[in-house]
N, C-alpha and C positions, 0 to 999 in steps of 0.2 A: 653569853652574849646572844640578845636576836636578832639577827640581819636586818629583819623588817618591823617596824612598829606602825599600826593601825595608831593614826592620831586619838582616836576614842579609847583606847588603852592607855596614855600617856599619863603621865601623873600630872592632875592640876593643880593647879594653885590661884584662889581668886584673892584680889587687894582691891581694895576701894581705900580713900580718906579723903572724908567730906562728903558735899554732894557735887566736887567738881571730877574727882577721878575715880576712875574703875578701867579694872581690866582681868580676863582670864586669861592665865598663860597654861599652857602643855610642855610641858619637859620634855625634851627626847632625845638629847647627849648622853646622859647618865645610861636611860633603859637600853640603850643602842652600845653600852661597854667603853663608850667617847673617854677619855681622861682628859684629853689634853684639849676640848675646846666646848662650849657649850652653846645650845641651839635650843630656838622654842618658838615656838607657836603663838603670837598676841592676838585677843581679842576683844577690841575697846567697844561697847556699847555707843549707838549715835548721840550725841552733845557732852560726850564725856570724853575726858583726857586720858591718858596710860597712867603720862607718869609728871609730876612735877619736875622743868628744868634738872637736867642734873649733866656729867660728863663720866668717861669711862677713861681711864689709863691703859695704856699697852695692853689695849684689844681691836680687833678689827671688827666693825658692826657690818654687816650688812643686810640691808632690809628690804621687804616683797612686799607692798603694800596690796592688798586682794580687794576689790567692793570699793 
């Protein structure tokens, strides 16, 4: 386990579909040794969406919107 993760080390992961959504995420639960809860970093380009409507089951979200 590393205590600290530089977000540029994070493992990415980019998704698009279409030309209405995109987004890069940074993983950083897993490289941080987390098991029990996961965390990331989103990054939507401007006039593009994340993610299509969707919902999440017994999880708690909570989100920092930055810019």
């Amino acid at each position: 386990m590393k205590p600290i993760l530089n977000l540029a080390d994070a493992p990415l992961i980019e998704e698009s579909h279409g030309d209405r959504f995109e987004a890069r995420m940074r993983r950083l639960a897993h490289p941080l040794g987390a098991t029990r809860i996961g965390s990331n970093v989103t990054s939507v380009p401007p006039g593009k969406a994340a993610f299509p409507a969707h919902h999440h089951f017994a999880n708690r979200s909570e989100e920092r919107r930055v810019g």
